[in-house]
C-alpha positions in Angstrom: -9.9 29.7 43.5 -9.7 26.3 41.7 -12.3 27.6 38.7 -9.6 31.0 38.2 -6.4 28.7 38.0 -8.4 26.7 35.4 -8.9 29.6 33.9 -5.6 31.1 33.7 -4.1 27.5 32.5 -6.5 27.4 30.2 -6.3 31.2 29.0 -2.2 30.5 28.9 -2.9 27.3 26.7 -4.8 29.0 23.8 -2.4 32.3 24.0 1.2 29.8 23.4 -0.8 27.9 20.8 -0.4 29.7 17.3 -4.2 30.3 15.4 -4.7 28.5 11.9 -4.0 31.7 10.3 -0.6 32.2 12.3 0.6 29.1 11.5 -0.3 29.3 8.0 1.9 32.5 8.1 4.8 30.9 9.8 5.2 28.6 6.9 4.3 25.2 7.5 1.3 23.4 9.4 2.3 22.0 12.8 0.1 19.4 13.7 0.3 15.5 14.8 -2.8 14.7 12.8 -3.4 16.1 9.0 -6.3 15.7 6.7 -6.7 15.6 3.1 -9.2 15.2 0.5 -8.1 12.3 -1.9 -10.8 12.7 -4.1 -10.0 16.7 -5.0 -5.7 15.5 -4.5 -6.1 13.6 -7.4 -9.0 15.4 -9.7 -7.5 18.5 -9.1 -3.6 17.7 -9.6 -1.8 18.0 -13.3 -1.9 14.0 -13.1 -5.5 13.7 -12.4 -6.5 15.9 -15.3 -4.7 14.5 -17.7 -5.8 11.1 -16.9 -9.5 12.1 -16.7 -8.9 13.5 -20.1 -7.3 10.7 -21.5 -10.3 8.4 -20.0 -12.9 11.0 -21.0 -11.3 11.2 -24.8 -11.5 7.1 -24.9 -14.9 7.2 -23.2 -16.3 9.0 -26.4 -14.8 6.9 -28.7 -16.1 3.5 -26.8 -19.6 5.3 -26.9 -19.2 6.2 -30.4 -18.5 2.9 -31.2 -21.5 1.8 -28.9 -24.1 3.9 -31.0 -22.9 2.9 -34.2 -23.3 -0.6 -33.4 -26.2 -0.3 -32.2 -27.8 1.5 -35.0 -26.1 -1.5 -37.5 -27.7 -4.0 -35.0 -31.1 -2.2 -35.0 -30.7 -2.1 -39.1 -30.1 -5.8 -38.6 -32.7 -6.7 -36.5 -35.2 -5.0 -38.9 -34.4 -6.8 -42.1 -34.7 -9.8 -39.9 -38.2 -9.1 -39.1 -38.9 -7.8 -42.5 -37.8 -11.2 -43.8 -39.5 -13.5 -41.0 -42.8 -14.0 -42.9 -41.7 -15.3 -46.2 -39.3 -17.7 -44.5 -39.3 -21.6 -43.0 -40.3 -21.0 -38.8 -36.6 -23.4 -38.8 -34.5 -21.1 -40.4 -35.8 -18.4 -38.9 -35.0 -20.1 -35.7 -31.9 -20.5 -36.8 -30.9 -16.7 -38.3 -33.0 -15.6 -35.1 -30.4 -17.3 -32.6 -26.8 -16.4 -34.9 -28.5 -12.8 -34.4 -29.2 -13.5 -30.8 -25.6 -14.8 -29.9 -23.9 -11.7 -32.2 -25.9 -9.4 -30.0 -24.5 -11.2 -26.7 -21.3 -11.6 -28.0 -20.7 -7.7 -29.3 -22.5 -6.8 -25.8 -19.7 -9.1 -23.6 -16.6 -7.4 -25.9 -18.4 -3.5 -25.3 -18.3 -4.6 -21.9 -14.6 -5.9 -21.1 -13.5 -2.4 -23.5 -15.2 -0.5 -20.6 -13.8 -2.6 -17.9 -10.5 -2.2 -19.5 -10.9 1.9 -18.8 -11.9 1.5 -15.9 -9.4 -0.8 -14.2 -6.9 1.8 -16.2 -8.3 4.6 -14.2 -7.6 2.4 -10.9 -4.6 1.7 -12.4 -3.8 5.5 -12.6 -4.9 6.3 -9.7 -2.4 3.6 -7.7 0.4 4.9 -9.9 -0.7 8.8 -8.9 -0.8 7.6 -5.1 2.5 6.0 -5.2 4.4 9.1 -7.1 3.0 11.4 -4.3 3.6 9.3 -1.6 7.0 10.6 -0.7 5.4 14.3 -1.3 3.0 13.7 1.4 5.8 12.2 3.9 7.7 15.1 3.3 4.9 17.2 3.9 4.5 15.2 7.3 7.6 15.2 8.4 7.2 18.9 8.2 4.1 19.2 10.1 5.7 17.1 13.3 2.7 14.8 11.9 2.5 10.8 12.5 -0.9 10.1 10.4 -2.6 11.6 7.3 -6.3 11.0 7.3 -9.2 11.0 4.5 -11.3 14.5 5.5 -14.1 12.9 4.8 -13.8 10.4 7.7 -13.0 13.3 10.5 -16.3 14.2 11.8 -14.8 17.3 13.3 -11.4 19.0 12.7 -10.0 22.4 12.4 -9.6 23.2 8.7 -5.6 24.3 9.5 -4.6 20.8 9.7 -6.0 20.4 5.8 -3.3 20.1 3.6 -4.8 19.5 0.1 -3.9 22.6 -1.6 -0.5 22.8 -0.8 0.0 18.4 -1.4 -1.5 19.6 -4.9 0.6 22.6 -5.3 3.9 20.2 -4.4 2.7 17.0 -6.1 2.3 19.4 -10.0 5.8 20.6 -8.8 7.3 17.5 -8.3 5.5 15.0 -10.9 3.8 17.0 -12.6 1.4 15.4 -14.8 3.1 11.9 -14.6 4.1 11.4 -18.5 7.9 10.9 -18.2 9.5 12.7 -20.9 11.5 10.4 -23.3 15.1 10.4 -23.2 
């Protein structure tokens, strides 16, 4: 008797609570818990792409820059070594170690310009988090939901309580891709 009263509780449980495809019908997720993918929020939002652009485009210009260097430093290093045997083993030296400390010095600048874009990306990225923050609590609020957690940290959820798409569809609604139009 105790087994078929489980049963019917159980049985009267799943029948009040609306499917993932009902409550996507009815509008809004109801859930205490949601889940999103940050990674895919941000690459796949109006902001995102235009800052991956904008990184991508000065990406090929830093490696432009990069290769021709190199090529003048190669040319460089090759009319150093063509010169090397008709010259004093001191001067050499000395040409040898000004090339040396070019080479280190062009190589620290290359680095810091890459830094630079990527500590703009983080930059970005802070800047897209902060402009969707309020998006996302709305989107909360709606759902009856106290916590939004990273998808990738759920080890196993029901994909209803996802809310990516529609956090991307709202966030290119609302921010669009980020560059404030000048007044």
């Amino acid at each position: 008797m105790r087994f078929l009263t489980a049963a019917c509780f159980v049985l009267a449980c799943l029948c009040a609570v609306p499917s993932a495809g009902q409550a996507q019908q009815l509008g809004t997720i109801q859930s205490p818990i949601l889940t999103v993918e940050s990674e895919r929020l941000f690459a796949e939002s109006q902001f995102g792409q235009r800052v991956a652009r904008q990184i991508e485009a000065e990406s090929a210009v830093l490696a432009a820059e990069n290769r021709r260097i190199e090529s003048e430093l190669t040319a460089e290093e090759k009319d150093l070594t063509e010169r090397r045997p008709g010259m004093d083993a001191g001067a050499f030296r000395a040409l040898a170690d000004a090339f040396d400390e070019k080479v280190q010095t062009i190589r620290r600048t290359q680095d810091a310009k890459a830094r630079v874009l990527s500590q703009r990306r983080d930059a970005d990225r802070l800047e897209f988090l902060q402009a969707a923050a309020p998006v996302l609590e709305v989107l909360m609020r709606e759902a009856g939901a106290s916590v939004i957690l990273e998808r990738s940290s759920v080890f196993f959820s029901a994909n209803a309580s996802d809310i990516t798409d529609e956090a991307i569809a709202r966030i290119d609604q609302t921010i669009g891709d980020g560059v404030k139009d000048p007044p």
